[in-house]
C-alpha positions in Angstrom: 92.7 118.5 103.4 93.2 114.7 104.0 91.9 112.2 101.2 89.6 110.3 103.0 88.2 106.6 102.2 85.1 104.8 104.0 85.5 101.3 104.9 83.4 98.8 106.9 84.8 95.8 108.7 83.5 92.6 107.8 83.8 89.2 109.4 86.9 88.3 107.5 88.2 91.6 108.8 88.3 90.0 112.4 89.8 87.2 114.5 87.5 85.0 116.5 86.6 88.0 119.0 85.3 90.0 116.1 88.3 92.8 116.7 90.2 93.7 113.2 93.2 91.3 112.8 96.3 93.8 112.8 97.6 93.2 109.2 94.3 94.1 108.1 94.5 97.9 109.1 97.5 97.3 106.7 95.0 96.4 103.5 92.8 99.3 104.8 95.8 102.0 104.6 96.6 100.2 100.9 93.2 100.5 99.6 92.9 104.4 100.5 95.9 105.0 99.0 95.0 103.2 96.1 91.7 105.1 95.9 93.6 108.2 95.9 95.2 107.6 93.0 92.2 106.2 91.1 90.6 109.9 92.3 93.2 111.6 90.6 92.9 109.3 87.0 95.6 106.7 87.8 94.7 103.1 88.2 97.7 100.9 89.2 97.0 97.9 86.9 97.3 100.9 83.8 100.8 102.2 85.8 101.9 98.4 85.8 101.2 98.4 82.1 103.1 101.6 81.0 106.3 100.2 83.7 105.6 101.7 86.6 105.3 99.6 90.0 104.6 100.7 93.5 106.2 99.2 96.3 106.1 99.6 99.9 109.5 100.0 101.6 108.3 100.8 105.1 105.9 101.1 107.5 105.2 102.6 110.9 102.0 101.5 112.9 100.4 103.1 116.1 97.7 100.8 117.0 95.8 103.0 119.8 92.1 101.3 120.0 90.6 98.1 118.2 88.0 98.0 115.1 85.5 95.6 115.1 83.1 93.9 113.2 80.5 95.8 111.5 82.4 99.3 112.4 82.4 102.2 109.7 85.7 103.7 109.3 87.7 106.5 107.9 91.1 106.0 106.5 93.0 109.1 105.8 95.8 109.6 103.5 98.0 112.9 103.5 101.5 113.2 102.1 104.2 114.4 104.4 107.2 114.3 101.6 107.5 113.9 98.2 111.2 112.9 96.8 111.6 111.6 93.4 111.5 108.7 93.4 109.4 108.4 97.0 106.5 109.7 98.6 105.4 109.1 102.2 102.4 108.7 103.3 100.7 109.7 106.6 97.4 107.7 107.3 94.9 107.9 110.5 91.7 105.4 110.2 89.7 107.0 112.2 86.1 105.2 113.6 83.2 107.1 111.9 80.6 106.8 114.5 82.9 108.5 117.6 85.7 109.8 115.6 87.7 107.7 117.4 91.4 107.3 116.2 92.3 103.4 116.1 95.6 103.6 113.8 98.0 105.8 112.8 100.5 105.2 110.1 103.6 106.6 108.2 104.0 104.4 105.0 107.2 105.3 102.4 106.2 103.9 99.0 108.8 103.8 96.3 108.6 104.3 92.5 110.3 101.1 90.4 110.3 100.0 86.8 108.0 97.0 86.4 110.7 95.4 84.4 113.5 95.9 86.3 112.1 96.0 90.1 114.6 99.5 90.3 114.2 102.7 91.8 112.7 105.5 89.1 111.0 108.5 88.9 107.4 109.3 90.1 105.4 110.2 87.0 105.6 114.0 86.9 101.6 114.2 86.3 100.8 112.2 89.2 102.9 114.2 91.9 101.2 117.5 90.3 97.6 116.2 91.0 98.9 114.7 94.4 100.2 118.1 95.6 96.7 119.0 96.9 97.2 116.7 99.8 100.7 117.4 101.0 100.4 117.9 104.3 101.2 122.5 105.5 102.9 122.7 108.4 
């Protein structure tokens, strides 16, 4: 089952026609992500402080219907592939009151030392808790 994460757009969310500005559905899909980890005991500022850094080295956006102010959304994170030293994401926000999906995304995130800024491992501990939602086919 998906990780899911409720969000509501607010007015800063929006450009001047009160639709969500498109880099913003970006911040939404970082913010659930980051809320999975925090639901399975990590917190990124204590990963940055033991060396470990996350960093986005690509994304893939289907923008299919607009948010806008005031909506309640959904965003879901599932794992499609874990490597080891990358995991990608696969994240819907979906609106809450029609179920409507507005965004779809695929989003590789690589593992790097905080000191050096190079490619390492993925804790061991945090892929076994994030197992639970890699995606079955």
């Amino acid at each position: 089952m998906p990780f899911q994460w409720p969000v509501r757009v607010y007015i800063e969310d929006t450009d001047v026609g009160g639709i969500v500005y498109y880099v913003n559905y970006l911040k939404f899909l970082e913010r659930a992500r980051t809320e999975l980890l925090r639901s399975h005991g990590y917190s990124q500022q204590a990963l940055a402080a033991a060396g470990t850094l996350f960093v986005v080295t690509r994304t893939e956006c289907d923008y299919r219907k607009p948010a806008r102010l005031d909506d309640e959304l959904l965003i879901e994170v599932e794992i499609e592939k874990i490597s080891a030293t990358r995991v990608t994401f696969l994240q819907q926000i979906v609106r809450s009151s029609d179920s409507v999906l507005l965004c779809q995304a695929r989003v590789v995130v690589a593992c790097v030392s905080a000191v050096e800024l190079k490619p390492q491992r993925w804790p061991a501990t945090l892929i076994e808790h994030m197992q639970c939602n890699l995606r079955r086919s």
